[in-house]
N, C-alpha and C positions, 0 to 999 in steps of 0.2 A: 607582533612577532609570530610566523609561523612555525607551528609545531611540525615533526613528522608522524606521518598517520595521522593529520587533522583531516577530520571530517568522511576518514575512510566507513565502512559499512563495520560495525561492532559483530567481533565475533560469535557471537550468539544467533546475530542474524544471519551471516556469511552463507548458510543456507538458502535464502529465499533469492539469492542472485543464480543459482545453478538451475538452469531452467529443468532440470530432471526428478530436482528434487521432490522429495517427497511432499514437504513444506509446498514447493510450486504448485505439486497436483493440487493437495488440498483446498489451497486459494483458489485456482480455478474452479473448482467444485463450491466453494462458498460463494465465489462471485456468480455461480449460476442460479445456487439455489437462494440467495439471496437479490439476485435479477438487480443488481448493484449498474448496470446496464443500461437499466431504465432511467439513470441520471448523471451518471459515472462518463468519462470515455477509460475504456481499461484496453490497454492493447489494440489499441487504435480502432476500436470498435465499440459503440453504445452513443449516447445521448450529452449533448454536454449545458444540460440542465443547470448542472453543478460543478463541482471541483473538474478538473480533468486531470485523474489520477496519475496518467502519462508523465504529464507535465511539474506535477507536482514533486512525484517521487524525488526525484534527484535532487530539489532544492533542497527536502527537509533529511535529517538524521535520523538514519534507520531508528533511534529512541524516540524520536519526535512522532514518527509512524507508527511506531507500536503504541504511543499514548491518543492520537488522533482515532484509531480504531477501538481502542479500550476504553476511551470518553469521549465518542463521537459527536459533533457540533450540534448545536442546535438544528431543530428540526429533522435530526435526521431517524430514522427508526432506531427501535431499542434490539438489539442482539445480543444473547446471553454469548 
């Protein structure tokens, strides 16, 4: 059975879809200073080493993304 509003973006996140947002700059500034690039593809630019965040996003649930970055996979560096 499908629900409504299944699998929409949780409002808490509904920010990081507004590409103005503050939440947006920030990212961008973490994905630099974190050079996330060098194995990432992010906005259709970088290395595709690994994941290819592009492509990912939309599979997973904005909660899914926010635990994938708060308990990053194996092998990947540690960011407080």
């Amino acid at each position: 059975m499908d629900l409504a509003h299944s699998g929409m973006v949780h409002p808490r996140h509904s920010w990081y879809v507004d590409p103005h947002s503050d939440a947006v700059e920030e990212g961008e500034k973490a994905i630099k200073m974190f050079a996330c690039r060098r194995c990432h593809v992010v906005g259709e630019k970088g290395n595709d080493l690994a994941t290819n965040l592009d492509t990912v996003a939309p599979q997973r649930s904005s909660e899914a993304l926010e635990e994938a970055v708060r308990e990053p996979a194996v092998f990947m560096p540690l960011f407080p």
